[in-house]
GUMI-994875 format. One line per 8 residues: number of its first residue (from 0); for each residue x, y, z of N, C-alpha, C. Coordinates in nm, 4 decimals. Layout:
// GUMI-994875
NUM	X:Y:Z:X:Y:Z:X:Y:Z | ... $
***
This chain:
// GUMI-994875
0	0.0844:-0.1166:0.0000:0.0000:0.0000:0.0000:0.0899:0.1242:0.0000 | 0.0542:0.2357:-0.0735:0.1322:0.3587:-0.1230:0.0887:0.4461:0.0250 | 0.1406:0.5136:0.0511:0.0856:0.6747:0.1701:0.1680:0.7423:0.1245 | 0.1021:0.8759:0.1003:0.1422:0.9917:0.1208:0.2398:1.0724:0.2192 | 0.3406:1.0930:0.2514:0.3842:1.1699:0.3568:0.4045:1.2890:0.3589 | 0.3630:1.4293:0.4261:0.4242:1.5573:0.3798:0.5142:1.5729:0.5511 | 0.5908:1.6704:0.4661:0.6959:1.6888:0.6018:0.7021:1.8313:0.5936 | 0.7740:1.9013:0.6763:0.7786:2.0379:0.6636:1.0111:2.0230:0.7467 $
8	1.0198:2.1008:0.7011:1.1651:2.1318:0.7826:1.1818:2.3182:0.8187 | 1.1459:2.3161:0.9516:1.1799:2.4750:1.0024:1.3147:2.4838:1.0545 | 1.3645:2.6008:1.0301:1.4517:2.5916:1.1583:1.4547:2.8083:1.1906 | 1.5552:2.8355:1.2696:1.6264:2.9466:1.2727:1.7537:3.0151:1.3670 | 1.8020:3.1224:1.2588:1.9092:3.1433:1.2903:1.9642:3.2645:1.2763 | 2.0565:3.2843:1.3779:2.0862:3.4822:1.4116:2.2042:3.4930:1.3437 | 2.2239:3.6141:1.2552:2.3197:3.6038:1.1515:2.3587:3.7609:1.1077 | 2.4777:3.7638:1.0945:2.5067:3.9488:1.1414:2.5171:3.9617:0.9547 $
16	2.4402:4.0861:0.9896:2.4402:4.1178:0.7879:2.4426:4.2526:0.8280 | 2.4499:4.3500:0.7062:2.4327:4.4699:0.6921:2.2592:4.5583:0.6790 | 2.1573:4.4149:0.6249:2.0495:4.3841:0.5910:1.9639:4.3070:0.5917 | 1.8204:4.3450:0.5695:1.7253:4.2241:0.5727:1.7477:4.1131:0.4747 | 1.7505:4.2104:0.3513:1.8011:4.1222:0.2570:1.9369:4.0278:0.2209 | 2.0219:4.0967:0.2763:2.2104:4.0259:0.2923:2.1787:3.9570:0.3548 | 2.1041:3.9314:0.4486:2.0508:3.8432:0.5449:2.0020:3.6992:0.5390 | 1.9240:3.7249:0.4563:1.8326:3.6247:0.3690:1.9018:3.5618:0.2802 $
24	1.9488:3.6385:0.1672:2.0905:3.5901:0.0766:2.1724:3.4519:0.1183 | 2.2147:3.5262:0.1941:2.3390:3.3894:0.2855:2.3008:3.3457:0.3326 | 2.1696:3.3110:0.3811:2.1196:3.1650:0.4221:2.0692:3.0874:0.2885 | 2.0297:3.1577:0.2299:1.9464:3.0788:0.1029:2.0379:3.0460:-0.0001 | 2.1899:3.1002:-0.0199:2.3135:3.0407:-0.1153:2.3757:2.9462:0.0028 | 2.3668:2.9291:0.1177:2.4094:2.8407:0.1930:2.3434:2.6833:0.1618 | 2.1800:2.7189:0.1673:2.0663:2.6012:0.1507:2.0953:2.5821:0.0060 | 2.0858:2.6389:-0.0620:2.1021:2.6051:-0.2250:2.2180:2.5277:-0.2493 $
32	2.3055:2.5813:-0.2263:2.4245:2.5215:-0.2609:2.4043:2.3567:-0.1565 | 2.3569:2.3497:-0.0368:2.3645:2.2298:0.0303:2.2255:2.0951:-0.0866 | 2.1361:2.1481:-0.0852:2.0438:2.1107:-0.1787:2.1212:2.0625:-0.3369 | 2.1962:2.1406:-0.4058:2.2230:2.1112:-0.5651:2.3352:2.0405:-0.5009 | 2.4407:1.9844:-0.3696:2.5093:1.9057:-0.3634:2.4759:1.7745:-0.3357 | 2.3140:1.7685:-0.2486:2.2426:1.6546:-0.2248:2.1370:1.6987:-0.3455 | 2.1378:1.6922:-0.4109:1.9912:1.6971:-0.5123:1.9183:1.5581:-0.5395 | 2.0126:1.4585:-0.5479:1.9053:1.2785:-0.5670:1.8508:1.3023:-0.4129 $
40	1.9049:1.3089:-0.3304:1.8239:1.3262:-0.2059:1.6985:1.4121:-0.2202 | 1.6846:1.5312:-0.2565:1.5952:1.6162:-0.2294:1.5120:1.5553:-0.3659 | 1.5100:1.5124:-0.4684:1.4066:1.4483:-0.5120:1.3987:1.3065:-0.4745 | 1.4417:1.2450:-0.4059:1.3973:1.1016:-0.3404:1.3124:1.1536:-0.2451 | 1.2630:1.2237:-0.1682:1.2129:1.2546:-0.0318:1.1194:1.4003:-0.1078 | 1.1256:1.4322:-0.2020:0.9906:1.5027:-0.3122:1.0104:1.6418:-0.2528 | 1.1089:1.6734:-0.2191:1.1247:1.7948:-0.2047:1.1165:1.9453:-0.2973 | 0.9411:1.9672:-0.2298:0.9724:2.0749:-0.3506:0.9711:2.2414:-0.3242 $
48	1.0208:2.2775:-0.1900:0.9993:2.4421:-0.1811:1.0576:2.4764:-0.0753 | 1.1762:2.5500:-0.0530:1.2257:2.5985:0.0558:1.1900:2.7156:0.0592 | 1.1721:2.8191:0.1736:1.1572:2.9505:0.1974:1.1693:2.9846:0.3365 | 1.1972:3.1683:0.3385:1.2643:3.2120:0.4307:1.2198:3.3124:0.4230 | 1.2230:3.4080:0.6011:1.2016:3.5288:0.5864:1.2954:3.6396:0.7072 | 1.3645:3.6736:0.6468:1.4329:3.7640:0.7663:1.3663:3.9199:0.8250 | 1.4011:3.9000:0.9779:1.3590:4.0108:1.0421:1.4287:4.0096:1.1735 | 1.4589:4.1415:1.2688:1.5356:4.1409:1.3644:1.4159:4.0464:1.4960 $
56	1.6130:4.0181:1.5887:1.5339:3.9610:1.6813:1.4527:3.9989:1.7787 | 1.3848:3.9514:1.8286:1.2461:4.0184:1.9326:1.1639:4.0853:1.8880 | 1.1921:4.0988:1.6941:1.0332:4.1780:1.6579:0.9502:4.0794:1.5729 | 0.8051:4.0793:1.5826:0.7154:4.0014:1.5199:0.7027:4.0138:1.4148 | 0.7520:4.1660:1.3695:0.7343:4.2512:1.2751:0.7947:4.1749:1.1442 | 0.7772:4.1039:1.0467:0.8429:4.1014:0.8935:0.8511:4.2161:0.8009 | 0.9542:4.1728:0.7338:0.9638:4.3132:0.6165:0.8466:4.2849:0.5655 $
***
């Protein structure tokens, strides 16, 4: 019998930039680059969407 599984992967992390955006950048060429080095992995396990959002710490606030 086939099942479906969905997964989610969160995480986070404090990271000194100049910006919201420099910010975001270097985590997401960090994940990319880790992803296109495992890529049979990330389509064995149907991986299809990473995303991110930077904002300082202790505010709720997003850009």
């Amino acid at each position: 019998m086939k099942y479906k599984v969905h997964w989610l992967i969160d995480g986070l992390v404090e990271i000194e930039a100049n910006d919201l955006d420099s910010a975001e950048d270097e985590i997401k060429n960090k994940i990319e680059s880790f992803i296109k080095i495992n890529s049979n992995f990330f389509e064995d396990v149907g991986a299809k969407a990473v995303q991110g959002q930077a904002y300082l710490p202790g505010s709720d606030e997003k850009k």
